[in-house]
Backbone as CSV, one residue per row, in Angstrom:
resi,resn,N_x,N_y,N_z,CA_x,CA_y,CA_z,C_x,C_y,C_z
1,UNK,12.853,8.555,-12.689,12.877,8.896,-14.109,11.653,9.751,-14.421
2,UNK,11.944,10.597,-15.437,10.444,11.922,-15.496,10.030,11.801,-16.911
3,UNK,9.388,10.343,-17.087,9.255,9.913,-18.525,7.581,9.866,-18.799
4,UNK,7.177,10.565,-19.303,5.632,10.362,-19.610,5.459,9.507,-20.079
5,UNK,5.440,8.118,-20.846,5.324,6.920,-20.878,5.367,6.176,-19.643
6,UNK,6.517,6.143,-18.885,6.487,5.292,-17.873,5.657,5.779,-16.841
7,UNK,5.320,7.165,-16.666,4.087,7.604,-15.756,2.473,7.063,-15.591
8,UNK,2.391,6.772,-17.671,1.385,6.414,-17.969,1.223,4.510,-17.567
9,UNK,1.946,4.266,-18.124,2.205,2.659,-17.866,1.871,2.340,-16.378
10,UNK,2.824,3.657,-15.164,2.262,3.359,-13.740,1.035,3.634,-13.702
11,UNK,-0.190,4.592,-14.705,-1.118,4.449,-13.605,-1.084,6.078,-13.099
12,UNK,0.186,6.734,-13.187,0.348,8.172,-12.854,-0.409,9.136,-13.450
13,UNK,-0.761,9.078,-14.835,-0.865,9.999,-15.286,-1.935,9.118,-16.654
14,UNK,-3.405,9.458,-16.734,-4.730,8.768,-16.839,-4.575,8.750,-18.541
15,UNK,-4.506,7.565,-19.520,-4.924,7.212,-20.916,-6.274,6.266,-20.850
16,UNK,-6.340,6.728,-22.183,-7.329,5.595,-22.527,-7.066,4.459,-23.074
17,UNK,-7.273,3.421,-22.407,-6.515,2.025,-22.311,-7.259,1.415,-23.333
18,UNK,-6.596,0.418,-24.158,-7.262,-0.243,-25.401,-6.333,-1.604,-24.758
19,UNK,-5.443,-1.596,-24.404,-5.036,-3.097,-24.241,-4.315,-2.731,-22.748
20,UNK,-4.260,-3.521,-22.198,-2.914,-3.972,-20.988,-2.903,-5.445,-20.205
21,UNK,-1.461,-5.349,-20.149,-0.667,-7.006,-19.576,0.520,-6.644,-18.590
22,UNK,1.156,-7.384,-18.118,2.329,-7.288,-17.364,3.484,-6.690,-18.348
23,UNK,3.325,-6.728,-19.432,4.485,-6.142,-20.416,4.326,-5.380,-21.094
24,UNK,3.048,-4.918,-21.342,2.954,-3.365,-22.346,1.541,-3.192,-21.889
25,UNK,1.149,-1.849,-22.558,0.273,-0.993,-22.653,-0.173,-0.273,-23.891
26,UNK,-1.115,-0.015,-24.675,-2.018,0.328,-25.385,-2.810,1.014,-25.290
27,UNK,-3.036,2.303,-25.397,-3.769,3.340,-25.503,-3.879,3.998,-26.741
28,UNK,-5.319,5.330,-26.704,-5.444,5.850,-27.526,-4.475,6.960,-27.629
29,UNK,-4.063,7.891,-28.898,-2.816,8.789,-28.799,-4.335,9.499,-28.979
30,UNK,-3.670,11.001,-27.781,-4.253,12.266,-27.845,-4.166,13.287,-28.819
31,UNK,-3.379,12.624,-30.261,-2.943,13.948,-31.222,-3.521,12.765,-32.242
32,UNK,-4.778,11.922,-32.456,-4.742,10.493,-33.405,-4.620,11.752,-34.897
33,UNK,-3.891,11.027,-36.096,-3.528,11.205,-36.926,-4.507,10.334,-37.948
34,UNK,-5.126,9.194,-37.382,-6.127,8.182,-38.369,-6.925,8.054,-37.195
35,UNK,-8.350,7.491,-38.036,-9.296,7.231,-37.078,-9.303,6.335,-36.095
36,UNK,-7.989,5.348,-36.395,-7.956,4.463,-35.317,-6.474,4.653,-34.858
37,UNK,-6.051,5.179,-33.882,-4.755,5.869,-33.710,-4.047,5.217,-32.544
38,UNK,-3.597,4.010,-32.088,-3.116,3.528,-30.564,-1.401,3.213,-30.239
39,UNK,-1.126,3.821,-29.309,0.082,3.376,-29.149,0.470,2.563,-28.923
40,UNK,1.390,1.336,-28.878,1.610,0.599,-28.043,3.259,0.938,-27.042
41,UNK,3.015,0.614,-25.831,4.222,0.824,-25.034,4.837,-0.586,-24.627
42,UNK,6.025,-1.077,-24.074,6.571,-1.263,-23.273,6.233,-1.103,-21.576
43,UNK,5.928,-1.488,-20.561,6.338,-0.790,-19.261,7.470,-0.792,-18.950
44,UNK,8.601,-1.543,-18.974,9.571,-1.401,-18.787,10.314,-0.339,-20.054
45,UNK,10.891,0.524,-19.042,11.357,1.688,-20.213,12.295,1.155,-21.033
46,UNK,12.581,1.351,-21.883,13.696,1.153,-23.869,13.317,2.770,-24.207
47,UNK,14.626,3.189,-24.176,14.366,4.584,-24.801,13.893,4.850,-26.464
48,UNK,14.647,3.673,-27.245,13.278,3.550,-28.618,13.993,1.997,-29.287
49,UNK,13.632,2.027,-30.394,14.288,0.974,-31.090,15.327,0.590,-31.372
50,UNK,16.253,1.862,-31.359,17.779,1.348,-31.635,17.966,1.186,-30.617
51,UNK,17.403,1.040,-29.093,17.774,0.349,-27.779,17.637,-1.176,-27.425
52,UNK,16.803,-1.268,-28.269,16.281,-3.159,-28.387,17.506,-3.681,-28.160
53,UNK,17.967,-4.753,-27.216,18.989,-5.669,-27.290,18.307,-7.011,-26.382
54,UNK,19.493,-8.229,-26.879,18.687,-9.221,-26.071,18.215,-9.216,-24.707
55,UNK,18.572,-8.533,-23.514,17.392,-8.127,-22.352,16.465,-7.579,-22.586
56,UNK,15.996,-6.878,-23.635,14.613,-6.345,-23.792,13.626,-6.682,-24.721
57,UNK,14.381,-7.758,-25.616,13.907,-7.620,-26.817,12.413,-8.553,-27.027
58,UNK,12.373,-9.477,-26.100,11.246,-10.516,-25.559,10.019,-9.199,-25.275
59,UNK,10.525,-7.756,-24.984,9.006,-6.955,-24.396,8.802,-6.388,-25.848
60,UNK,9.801,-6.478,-26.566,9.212,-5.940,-28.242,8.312,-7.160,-29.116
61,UNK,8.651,-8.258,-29.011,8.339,-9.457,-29.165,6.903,-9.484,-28.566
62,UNK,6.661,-9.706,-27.859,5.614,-9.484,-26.969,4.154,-8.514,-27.444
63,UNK,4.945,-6.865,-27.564,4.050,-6.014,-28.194,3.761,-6.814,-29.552
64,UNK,4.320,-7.123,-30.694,3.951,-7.051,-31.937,2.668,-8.721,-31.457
65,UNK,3.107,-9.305,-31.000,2.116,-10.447,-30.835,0.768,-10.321,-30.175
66,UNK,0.590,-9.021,-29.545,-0.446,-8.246,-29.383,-1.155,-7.142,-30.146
67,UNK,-0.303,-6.740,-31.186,-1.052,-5.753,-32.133,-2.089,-6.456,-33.290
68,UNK,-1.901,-7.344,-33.998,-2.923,-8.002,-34.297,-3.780,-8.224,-33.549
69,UNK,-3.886,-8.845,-32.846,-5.323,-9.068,-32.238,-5.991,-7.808,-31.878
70,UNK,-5.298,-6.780,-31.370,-5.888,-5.873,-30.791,-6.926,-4.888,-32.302
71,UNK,-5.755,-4.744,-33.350,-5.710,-4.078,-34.317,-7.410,-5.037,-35.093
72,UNK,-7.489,-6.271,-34.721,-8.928,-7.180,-34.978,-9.862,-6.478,-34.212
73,UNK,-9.817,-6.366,-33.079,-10.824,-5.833,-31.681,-11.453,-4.520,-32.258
74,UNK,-10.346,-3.361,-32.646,-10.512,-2.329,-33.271,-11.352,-2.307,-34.434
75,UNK,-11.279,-3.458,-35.478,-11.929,-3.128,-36.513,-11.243,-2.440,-37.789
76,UNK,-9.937,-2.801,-38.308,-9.034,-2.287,-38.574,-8.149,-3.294,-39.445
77,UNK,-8.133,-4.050,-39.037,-7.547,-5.430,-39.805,-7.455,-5.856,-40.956
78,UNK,-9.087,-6.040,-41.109,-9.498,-6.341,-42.337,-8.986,-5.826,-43.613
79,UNK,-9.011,-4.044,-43.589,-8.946,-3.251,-44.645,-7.184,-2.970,-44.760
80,UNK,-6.715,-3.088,-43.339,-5.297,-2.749,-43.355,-4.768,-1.589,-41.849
81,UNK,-4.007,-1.957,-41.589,-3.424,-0.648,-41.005,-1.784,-0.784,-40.925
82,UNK,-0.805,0.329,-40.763,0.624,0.598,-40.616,0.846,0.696,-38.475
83,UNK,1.947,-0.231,-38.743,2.555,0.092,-37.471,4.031,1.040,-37.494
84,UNK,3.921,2.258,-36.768,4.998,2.904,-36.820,5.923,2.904,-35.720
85,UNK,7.145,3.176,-36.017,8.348,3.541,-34.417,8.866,4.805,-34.825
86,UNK,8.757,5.795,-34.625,9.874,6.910,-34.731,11.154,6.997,-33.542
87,UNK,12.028,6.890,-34.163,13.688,6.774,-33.531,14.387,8.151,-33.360
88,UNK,14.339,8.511,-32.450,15.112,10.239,-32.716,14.440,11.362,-32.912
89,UNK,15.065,12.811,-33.071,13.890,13.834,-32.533,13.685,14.264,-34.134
90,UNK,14.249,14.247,-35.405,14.693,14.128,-36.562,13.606,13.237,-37.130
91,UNK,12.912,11.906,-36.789,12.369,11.237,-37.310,10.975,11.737,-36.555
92,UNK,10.653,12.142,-35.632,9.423,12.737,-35.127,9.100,12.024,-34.106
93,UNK,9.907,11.223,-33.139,9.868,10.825,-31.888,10.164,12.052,-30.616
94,UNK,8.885,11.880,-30.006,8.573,13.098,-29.347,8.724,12.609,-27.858
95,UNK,8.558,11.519,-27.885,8.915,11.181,-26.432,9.625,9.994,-26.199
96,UNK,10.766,10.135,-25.686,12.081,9.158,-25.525,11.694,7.507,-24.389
97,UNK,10.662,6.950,-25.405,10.014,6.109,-24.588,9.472,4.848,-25.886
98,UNK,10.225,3.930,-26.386,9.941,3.011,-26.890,8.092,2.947,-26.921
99,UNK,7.443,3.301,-28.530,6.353,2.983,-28.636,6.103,2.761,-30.092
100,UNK,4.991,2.348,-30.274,4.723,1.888,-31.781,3.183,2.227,-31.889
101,UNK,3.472,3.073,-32.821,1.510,4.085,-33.246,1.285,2.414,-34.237
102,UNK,-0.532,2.174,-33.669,-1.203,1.825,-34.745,-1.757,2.108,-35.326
103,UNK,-2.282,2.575,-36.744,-2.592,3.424,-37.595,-3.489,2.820,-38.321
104,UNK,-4.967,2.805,-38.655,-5.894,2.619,-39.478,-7.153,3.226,-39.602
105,UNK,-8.421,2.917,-40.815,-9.128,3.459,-40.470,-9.357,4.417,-41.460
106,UNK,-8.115,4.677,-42.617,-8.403,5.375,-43.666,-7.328,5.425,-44.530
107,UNK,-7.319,5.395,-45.486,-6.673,5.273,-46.598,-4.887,5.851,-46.078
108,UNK,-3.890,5.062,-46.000,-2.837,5.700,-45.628,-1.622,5.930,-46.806
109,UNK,-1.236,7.354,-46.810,-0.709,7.768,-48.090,1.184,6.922,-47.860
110,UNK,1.873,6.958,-48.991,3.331,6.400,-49.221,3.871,6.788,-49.930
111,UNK,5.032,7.757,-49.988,5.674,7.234,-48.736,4.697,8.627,-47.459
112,UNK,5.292,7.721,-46.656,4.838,8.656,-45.565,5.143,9.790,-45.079
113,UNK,4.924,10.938,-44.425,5.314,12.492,-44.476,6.741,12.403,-43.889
């Protein structure tokens, strides 16, 4: 598969790691949009959210029970931050790889662009 997510998750291809476990990955995004900008992945590939079904849905489960804490570590918590999924190339999902931006760090406008 020639998925830049799952490259990154192997280890192939070098992020800056903010979290990792046997079931996802957390890095910084290279385009951050807020001062505190992290993705979270899956390793096992889900092409996005409308792919979630009960075989996968324990690694989505999983991520969100890790974004708090992490989103604490960061410094981010306190004041607030948005977790996003973009679904489709229409909604601004750029890479066909189940992830969720964490977003804080500055005032975030609504609705969103």
């Amino acid at each position: 598969m020639d998925c830049l997510f799952c490259k990154i998750a192997a280890g192939e291809i070098p992020s800056q790691k903010v979290y990792e476990d046997d079931v996802c990955l957390a890095f910084k995004d290279i385009d951050p949009q807020a001062p505190t900008h992290v993705l979270f992945i899956p390793k096992r590939h889900i092409a996005s959210a409308a792919a979630v079904n009960p075989e996968n849905s324990a690694d989505v489960a999983h991520i969100f029970e890790k974004i708090g804490p992490v989103a604490e570590e960061l410094g981010v918590a306190e004041d607030g931050f948005r977790v996003v999924s973009n679904i489709g190339e229409a909604a601004g999902q750029s890479v066909p790889h189940l992830h969720f931006h964490l977003l804080g760090g500055r005032e975030l406008a609504w609705p969103p662009g």
